[in-house]
MIVOGU-804336 format. One record per residue (C-alpha): residue in three letters; residue number from 1; x, y, z. Coordinates in pm, whole numbers, plus 50000, padded with zeros to 5 digits. Each point is the difference from the previous one (the first is absolute). Example, Ala and Ser with C-alpha at 12.3 -4.5 7.8 and 13.67 -1.06 7.14 Angstrom:
! residues 2
+-----+-----+-------+-------+-------+
|  aa |   i |    px |    py |    pz |
+-----+-----+-------+-------+-------+
| ALA |   1 | 51230 | 49550 | 50780 |
| SER |   2 | 50137 | 50344 | 49934 |
+-----+-----+-------+-------+-------+
//
This chain:
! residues 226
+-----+-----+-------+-------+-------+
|  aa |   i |    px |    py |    pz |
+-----+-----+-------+-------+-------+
| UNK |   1 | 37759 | 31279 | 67471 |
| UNK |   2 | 49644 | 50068 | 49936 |
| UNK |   3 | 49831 | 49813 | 49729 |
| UNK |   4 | 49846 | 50194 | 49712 |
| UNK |   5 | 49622 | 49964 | 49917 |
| UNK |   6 | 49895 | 50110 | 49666 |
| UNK |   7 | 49599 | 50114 | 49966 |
| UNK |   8 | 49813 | 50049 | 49706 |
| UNK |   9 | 49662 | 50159 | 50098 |
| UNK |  10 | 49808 | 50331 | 49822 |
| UNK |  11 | 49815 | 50140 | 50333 |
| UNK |  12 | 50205 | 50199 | 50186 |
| UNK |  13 | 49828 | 49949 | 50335 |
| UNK |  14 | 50146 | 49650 | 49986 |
| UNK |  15 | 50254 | 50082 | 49866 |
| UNK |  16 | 50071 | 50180 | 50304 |
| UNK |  17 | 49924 | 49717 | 50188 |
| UNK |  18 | 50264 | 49809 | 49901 |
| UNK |  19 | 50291 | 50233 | 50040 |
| UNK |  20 | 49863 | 50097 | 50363 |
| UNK |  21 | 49916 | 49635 | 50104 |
| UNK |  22 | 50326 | 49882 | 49861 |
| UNK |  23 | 50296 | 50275 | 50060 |
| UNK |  24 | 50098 | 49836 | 50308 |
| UNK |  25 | 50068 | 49681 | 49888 |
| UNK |  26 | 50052 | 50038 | 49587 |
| UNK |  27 | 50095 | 50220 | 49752 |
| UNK |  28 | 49667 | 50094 | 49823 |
| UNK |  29 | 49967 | 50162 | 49628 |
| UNK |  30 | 49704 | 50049 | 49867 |
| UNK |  31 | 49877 | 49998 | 49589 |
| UNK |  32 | 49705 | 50135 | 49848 |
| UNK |  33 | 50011 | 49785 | 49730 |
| UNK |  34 | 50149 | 49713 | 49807 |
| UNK |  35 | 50217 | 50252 | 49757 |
| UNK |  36 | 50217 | 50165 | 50335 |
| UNK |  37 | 49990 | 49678 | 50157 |
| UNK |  38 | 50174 | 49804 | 49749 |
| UNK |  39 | 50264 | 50313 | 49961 |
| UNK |  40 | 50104 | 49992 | 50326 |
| UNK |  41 | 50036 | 49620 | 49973 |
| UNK |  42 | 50294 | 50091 | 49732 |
| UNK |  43 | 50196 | 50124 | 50272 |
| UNK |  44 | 49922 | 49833 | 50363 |
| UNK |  45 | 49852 | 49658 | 50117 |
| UNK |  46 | 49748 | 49964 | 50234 |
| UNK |  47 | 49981 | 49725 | 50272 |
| UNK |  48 | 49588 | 49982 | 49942 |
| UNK |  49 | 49752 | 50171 | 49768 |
| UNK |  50 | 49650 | 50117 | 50144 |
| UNK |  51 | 49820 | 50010 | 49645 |
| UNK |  52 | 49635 | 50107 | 49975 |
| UNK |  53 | 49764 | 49860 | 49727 |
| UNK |  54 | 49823 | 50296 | 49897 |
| UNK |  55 | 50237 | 50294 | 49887 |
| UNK |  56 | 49981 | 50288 | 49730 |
| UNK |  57 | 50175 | 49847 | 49661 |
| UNK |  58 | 50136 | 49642 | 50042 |
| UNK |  59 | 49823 | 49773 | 50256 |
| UNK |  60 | 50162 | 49836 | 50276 |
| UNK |  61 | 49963 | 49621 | 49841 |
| UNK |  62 | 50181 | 50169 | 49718 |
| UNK |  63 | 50272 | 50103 | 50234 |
| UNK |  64 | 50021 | 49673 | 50132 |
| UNK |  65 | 50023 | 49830 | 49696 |
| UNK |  66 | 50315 | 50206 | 49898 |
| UNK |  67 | 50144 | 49962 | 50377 |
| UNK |  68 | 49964 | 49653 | 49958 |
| UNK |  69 | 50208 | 49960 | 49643 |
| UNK |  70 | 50297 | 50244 | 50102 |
| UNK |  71 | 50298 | 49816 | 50152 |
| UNK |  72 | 50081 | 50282 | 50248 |
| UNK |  73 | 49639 | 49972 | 50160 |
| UNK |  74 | 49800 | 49650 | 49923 |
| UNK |  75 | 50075 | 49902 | 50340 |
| UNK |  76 | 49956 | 50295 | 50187 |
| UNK |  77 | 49691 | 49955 | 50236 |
| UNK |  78 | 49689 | 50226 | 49874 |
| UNK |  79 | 49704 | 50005 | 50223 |
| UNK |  80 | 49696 | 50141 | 49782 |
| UNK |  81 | 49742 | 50214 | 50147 |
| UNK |  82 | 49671 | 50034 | 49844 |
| UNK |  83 | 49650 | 50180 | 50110 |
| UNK |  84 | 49887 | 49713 | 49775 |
| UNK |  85 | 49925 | 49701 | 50303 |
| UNK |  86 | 49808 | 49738 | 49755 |
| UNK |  87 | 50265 | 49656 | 49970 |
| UNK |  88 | 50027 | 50050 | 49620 |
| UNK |  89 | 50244 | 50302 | 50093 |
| UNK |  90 | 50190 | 49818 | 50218 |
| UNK |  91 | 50031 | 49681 | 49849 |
| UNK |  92 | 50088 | 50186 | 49658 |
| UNK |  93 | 50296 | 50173 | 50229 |
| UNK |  94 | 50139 | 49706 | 50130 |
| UNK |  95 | 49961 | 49806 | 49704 |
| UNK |  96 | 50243 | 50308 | 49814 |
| UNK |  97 | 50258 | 49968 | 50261 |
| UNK |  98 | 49840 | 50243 | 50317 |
| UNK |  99 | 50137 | 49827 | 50338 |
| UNK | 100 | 49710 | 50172 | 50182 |
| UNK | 101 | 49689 | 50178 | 49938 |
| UNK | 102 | 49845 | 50261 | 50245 |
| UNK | 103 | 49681 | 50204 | 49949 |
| UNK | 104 | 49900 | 50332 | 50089 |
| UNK | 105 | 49919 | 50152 | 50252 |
| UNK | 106 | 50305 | 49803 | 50229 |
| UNK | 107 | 50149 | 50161 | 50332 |
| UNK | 108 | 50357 | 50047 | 50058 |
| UNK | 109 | 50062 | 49657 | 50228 |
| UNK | 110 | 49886 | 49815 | 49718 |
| UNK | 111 | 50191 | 50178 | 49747 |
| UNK | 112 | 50328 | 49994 | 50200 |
| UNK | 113 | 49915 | 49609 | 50074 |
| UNK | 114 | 49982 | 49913 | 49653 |
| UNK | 115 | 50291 | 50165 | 49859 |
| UNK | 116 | 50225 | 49858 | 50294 |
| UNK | 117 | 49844 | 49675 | 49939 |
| UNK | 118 | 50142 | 50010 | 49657 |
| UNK | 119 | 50331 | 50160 | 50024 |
| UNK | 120 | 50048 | 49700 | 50232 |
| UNK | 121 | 49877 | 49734 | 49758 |
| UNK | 122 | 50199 | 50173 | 49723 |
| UNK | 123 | 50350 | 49985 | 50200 |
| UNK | 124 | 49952 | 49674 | 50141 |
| UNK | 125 | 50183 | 49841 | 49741 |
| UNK | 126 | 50356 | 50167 | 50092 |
| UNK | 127 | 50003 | 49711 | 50253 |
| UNK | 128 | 50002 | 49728 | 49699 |
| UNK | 129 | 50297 | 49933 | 49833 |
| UNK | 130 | 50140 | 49802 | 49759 |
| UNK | 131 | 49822 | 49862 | 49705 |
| UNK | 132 | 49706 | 49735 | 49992 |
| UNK | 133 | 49996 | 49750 | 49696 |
| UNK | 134 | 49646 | 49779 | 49970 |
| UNK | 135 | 49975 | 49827 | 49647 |
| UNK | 136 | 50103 | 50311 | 49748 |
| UNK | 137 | 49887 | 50254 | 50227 |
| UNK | 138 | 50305 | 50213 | 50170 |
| UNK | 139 | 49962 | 50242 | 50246 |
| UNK | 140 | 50227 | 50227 | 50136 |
| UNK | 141 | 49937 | 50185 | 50325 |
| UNK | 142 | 50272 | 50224 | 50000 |
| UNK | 143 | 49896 | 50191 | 49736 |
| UNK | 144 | 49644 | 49914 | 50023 |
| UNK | 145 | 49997 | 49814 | 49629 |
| UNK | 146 | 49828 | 49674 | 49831 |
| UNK | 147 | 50076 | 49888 | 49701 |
| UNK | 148 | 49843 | 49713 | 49830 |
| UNK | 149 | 50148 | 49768 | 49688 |
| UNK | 150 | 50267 | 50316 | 50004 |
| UNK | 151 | 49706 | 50215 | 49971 |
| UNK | 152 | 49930 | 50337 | 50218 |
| UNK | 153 | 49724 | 49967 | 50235 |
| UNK | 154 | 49813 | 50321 | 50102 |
| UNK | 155 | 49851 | 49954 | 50317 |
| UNK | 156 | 49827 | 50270 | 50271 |
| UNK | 157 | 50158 | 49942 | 50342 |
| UNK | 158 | 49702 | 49810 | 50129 |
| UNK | 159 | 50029 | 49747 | 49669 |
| UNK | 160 | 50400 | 49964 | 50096 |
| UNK | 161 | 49970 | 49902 | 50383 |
| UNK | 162 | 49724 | 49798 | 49930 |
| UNK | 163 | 50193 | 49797 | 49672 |
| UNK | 164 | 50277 | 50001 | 50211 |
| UNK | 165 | 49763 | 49847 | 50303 |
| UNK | 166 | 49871 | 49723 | 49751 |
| UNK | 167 | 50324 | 49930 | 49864 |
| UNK | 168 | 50225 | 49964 | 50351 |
| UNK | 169 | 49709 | 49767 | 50116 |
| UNK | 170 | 49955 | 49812 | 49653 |
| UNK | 171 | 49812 | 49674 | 50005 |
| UNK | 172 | 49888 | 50090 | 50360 |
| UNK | 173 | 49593 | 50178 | 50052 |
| UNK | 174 | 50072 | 50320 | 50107 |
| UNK | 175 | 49648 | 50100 | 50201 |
| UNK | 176 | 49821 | 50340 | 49922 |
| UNK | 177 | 50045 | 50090 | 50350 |
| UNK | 178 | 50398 | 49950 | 49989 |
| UNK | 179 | 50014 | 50223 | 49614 |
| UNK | 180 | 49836 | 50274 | 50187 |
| UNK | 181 | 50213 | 50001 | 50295 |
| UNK | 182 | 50294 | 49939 | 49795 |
| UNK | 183 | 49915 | 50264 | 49674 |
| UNK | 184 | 49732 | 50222 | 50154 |
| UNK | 185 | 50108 | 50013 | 50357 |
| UNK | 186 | 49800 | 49889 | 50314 |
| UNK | 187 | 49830 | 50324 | 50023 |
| UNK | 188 | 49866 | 49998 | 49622 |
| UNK | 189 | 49662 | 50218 | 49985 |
| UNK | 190 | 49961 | 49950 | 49610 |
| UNK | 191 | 49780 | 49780 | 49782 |
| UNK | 192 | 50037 | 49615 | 50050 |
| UNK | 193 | 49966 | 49957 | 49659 |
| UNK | 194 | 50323 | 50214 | 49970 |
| UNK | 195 | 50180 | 49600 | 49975 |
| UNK | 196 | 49783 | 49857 | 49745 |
| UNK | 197 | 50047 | 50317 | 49824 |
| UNK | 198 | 50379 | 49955 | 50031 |
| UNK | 199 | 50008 | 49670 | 49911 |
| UNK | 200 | 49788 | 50061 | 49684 |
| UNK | 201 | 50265 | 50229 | 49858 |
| UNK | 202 | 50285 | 49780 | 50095 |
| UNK | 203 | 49834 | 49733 | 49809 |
| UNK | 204 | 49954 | 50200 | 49725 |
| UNK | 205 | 50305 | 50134 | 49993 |
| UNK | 206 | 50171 | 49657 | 50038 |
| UNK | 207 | 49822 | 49881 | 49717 |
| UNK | 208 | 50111 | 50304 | 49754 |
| UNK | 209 | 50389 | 49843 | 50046 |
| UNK | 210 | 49886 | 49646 | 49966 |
| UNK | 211 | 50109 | 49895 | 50338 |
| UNK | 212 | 50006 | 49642 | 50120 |
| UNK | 213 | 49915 | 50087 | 50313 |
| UNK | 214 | 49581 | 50007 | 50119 |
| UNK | 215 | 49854 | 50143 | 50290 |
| UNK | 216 | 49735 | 49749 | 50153 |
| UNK | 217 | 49708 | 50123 | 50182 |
| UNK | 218 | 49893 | 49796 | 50308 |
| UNK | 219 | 49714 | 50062 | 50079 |
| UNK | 220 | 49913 | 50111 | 50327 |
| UNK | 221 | 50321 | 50021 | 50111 |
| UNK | 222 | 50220 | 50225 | 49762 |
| UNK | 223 | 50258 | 49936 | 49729 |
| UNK | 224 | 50302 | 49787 | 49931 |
| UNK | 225 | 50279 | 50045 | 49718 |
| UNK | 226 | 50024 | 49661 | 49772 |
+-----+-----+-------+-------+-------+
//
């Protein structure tokens, strides 16, 4: 069954882009805007979200930042797109939850690349099961949930495998090289700082729930959970 891409974008011509580059492989809808976006949302799930910054009404880091707090999408992978190629953009993407960042203009390899890229990375998990337990952090594979001190974790899918990662492997340096094969995949074309980005929010959001458990930074090597 063919997976079903989701892309917010205003300009038609790319917007016609996507459905022709992708009808072979994926299910393609296309939104305008934010407002029929989030409509459609009500009634089917997508398997990834194309979501451009600039749009007429609400932004795309808007739309993120509502993806990101609903329980039926905050771990649904959402690769941002952006005419906008300064590292501000993307670092303010990833740091709201984006699991990759492309800018304009792109060609269709690329795009196709990146979205199988993540659809992998996102369903790589249905090979974990059971729970993992390290200190009061619990986290269950099978139905891709962490909870802290009894406490909800919200997570993006990226900020799951790689807690998860940290967490299998606690007490043991886990080298950048090994995260980014392991969370990113071996063909990962995105920012490098994309892990210290990660790790920044899982810190923070670690801290929020008062968790015992600390995320060390070796440096020059990578991380380690302690």
């Amino acid at each position: 069954m063919k997976k079903t891409i989701f892309a917010v974008e205003d300009d038609e011509a790319l917007q016609e882009l996507y459905t022709y580059s992708l009808e072979n492989e994926f299910n393609c809808r296309c939104f305008g805007d934010g407002r029929s976006f989030f409509e459609s949302l009500k009634t089917e799930s997508p398997d990834l979200i194309l979501l451009d910054v600039m749009l007429p009404g609400e932004d795309g880091f808007s739309i993120l930042s509502r993806l990101r707090a609903m329980q039926a999408t905050h771990l649904v992978p959402v690769i941002m797109v952006s005419a906008k190629t300064e590292e501000t953009s993307k670092v303010k993407g990833l740091n709201m939850g984006a699991d990759d960042f492309m800018a304009k203009p792109f060609g269709v390899m690329e795009l196709l690349a990146r979205i199988k890229a993540n659809l992998r990375r996102s369903h790589a998990g249905e090979s974990h099961s059971g729970s993992i337990t390290y200190k009061d952090i619990v986290i269950d594979s099978t139905k891709y949930h962490i909870s802290v001190n009894n406490k909800g974790l919200q997570t993006t899918v990226k900020e799951f495998k790689l807690l998860r990662l940290l967490c299998e492997n606690a007490e043991r340096v886990q080298k950048r090289e090994v995260i980014f094969r392991e969370v990113w995949s071996e063909n990962f074309v995105g920012e490098t700082r994309a892990l210290d980005i990660n790790i920044k929010q899982i810190r923070r959001k670690l801290a929020e729930v008062e968790s015992e458990a600390v995320i060390q930074t070796i440096r020059g090597v990578g991380y380690m959970m302690a």
